[in-house]
C-alpha positions as CSV (number, residue, x, y, z in Angstrom):
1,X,0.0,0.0,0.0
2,X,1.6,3.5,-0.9
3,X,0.2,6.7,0.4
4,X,0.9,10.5,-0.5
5,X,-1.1,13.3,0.7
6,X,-3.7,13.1,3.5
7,X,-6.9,10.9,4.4
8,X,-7.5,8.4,6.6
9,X,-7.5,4.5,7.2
10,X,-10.5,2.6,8.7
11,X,-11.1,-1.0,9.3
12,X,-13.5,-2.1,11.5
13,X,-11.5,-5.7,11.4
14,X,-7.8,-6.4,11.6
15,X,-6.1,-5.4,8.3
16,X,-3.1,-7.2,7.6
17,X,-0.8,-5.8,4.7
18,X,2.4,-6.6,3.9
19,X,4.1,-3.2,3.2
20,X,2.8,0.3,3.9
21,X,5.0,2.8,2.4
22,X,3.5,6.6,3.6
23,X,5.6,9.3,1.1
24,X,4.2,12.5,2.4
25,X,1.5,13.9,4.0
26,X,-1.1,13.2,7.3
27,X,-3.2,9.8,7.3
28,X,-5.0,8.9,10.4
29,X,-5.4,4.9,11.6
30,X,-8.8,3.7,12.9
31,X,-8.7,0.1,13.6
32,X,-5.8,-2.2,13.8
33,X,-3.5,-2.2,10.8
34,X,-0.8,-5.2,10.8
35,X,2.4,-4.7,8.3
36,X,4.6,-8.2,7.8
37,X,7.0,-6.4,5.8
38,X,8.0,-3.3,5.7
39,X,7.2,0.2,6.7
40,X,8.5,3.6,5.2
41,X,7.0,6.7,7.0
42,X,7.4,10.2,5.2
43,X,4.8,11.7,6.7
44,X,2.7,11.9,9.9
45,X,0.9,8.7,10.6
46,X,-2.2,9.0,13.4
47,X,-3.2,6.1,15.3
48,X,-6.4,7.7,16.5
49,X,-8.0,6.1,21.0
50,X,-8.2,2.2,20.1
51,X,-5.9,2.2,16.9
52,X,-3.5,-0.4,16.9
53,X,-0.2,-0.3,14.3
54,X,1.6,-3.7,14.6
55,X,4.6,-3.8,13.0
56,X,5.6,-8.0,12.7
57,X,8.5,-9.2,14.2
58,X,10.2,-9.9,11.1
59,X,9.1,-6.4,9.4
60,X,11.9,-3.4,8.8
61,X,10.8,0.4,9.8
62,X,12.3,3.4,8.2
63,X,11.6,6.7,8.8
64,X,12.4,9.8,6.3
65,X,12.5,13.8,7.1
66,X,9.2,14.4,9.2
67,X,8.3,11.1,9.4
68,X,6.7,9.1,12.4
69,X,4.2,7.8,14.0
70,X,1.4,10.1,16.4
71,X,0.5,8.3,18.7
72,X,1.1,4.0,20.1
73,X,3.5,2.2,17.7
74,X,3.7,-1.6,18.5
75,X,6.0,-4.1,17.4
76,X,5.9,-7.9,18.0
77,X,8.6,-10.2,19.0
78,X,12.0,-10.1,20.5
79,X,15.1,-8.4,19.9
80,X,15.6,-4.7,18.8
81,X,13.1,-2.3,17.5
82,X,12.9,0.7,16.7
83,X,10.1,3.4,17.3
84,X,9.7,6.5,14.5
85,X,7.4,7.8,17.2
86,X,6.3,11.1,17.9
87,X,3.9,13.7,19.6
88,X,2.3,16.5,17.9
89,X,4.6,18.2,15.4
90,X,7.7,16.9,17.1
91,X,9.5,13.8,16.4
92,X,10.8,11.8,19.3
93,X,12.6,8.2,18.7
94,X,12.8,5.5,20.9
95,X,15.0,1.8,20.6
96,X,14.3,-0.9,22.5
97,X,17.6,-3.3,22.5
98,X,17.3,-7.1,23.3
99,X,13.8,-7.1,23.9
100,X,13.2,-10.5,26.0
101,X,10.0,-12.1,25.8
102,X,8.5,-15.0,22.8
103,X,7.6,-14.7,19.7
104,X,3.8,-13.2,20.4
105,X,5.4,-10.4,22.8
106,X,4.0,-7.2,21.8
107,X,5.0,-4.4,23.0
108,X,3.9,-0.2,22.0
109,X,6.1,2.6,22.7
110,X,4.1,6.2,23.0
111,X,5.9,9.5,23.6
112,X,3.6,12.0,25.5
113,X,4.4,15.6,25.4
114,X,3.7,16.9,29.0
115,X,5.1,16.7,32.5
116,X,5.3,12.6,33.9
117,X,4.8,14.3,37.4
118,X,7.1,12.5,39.5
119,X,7.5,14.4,42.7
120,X,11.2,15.3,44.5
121,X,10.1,12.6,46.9
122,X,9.9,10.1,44.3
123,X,13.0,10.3,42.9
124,X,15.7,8.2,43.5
125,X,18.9,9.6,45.7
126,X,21.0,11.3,43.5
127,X,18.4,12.2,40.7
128,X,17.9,16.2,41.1
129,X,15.1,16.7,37.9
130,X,13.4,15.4,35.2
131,X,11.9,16.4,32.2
132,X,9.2,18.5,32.5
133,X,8.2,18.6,28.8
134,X,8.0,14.7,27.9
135,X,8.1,11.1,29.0
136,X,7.6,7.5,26.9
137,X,5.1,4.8,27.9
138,X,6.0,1.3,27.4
139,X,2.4,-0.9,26.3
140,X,3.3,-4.4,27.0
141,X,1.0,-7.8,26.1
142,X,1.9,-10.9,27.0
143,X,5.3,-12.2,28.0
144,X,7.7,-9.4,28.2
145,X,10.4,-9.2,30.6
146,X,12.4,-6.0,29.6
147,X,15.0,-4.1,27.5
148,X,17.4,-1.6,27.3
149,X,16.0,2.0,26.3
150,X,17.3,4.7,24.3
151,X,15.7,7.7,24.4
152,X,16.5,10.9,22.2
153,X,17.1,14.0,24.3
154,X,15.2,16.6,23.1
155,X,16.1,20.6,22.7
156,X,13.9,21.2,25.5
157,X,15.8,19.4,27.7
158,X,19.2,20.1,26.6
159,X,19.5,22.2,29.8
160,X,19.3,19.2,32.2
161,X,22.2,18.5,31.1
162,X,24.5,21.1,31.5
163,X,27.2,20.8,34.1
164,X,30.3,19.2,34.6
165,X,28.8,16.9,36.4
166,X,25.9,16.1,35.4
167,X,24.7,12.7,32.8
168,X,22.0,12.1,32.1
169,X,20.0,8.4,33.1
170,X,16.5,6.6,32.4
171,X,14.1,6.6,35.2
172,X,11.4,3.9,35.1
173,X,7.9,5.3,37.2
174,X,5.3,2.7,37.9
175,X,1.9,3.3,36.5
176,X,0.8,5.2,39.8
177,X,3.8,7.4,39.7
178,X,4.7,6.6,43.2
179,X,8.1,5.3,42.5
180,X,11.0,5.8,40.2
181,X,13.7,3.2,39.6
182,X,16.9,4.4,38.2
183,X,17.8,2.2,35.2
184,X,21.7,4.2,34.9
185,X,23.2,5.4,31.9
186,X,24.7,2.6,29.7
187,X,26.8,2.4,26.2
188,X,25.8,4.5,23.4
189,X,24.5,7.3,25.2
190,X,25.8,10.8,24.4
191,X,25.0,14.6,23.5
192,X,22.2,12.9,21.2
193,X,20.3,10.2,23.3
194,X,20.3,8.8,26.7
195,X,20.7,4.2,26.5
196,X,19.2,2.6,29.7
197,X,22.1,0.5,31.8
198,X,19.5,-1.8,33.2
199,X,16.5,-2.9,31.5
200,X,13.0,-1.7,31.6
């Protein structure tokens, strides 16, 4: 399926397709859509309360200038994935690395564009701040037990991380945002993107 421009797609049962390749443009999801192949994202993909885009476990995702996904993107399967996700008009990747589970493991990856509101009491010792423009929510169905997360640092948050002393880490709340774990700081991260020690 090859899209250019804007619309939207509906199915009121699961589509399955083997490649979606989105040129340009705004589309909006209603329903689940399932690719097994391939998917190319040039432009602003939608997944409107209750959509559901399934990427297969042995599919590839590439994203080009301005493309990603607004809203939930899920992939199936172990290993590493990768998440053209974003919020709004910003786009805000996320890899998970050695993702452990079976082959039905499905896990979403949504970047919300707000304050997580973790309080100072919440935080674990030696963690001063944290964003207060964006977090990521991790959607997990059936057997998943983890990964390491990379997460982009954003312009906004560039700030945080001025210092001598200072490095950026991943925090992991629980859904009640009554905790925080520290996951650390592992290889890979730099002035770009911050890589989880521990996994999620």
């Amino acid at each position: 399926l090859v899209l250019d421009g804007n619309g939207q797609i509906q199915s009121n049962n699961v589509l399955s397709i083997p490649t979606l390749s989105f040129i340009s443009g705004n589309y909006s999801l209603i329903g689940t859509l399932q690719i097994g192949n391939s998917l190319s994202l040039g432009g602003v993909l939608s997944t409107q309360s209750e959509a559901r885009l399934i990427i297969e476990s042995s599919a590839s995702v590439d994203a080009q200038d301005g493309g990603y996904v607004n809203g939930p993107l899920y992939h199936r399967g172990t290993g590493d994935k990768f998440y053209p996700i974003g919020s709004g008009d910003r786009y805000t990747p996320v890899s998970l690395a050695g993702i452990q589970g079976d082959n039905n493991t499905l896990v979403g990856v949504q970047s919300i564009n707000t304050d997580i509101g973790l309080s100072a009491g919440t935080l674990p010792v030696s963690i001063n701040e944290v964003s207060a423009d964006w977090y990521w929510q991790i959607i997990s169905e059936g057997l998943f037990n983890g990964a390491q997360v990379a997460l982009p640092i954003l312009s906004e948050d560039a700030s945080l991380f001025s210092g001598d002393n200072v490095r950026g880490v991943v925090l992991e709340a629980n859904a009640d945002r009554s905790t925080a774990t520290n996951l650390g700081r592992g290889n890979g991260s730099d002035n770009t993107q911050v890589v989880s020690q521990d996994i999620t």
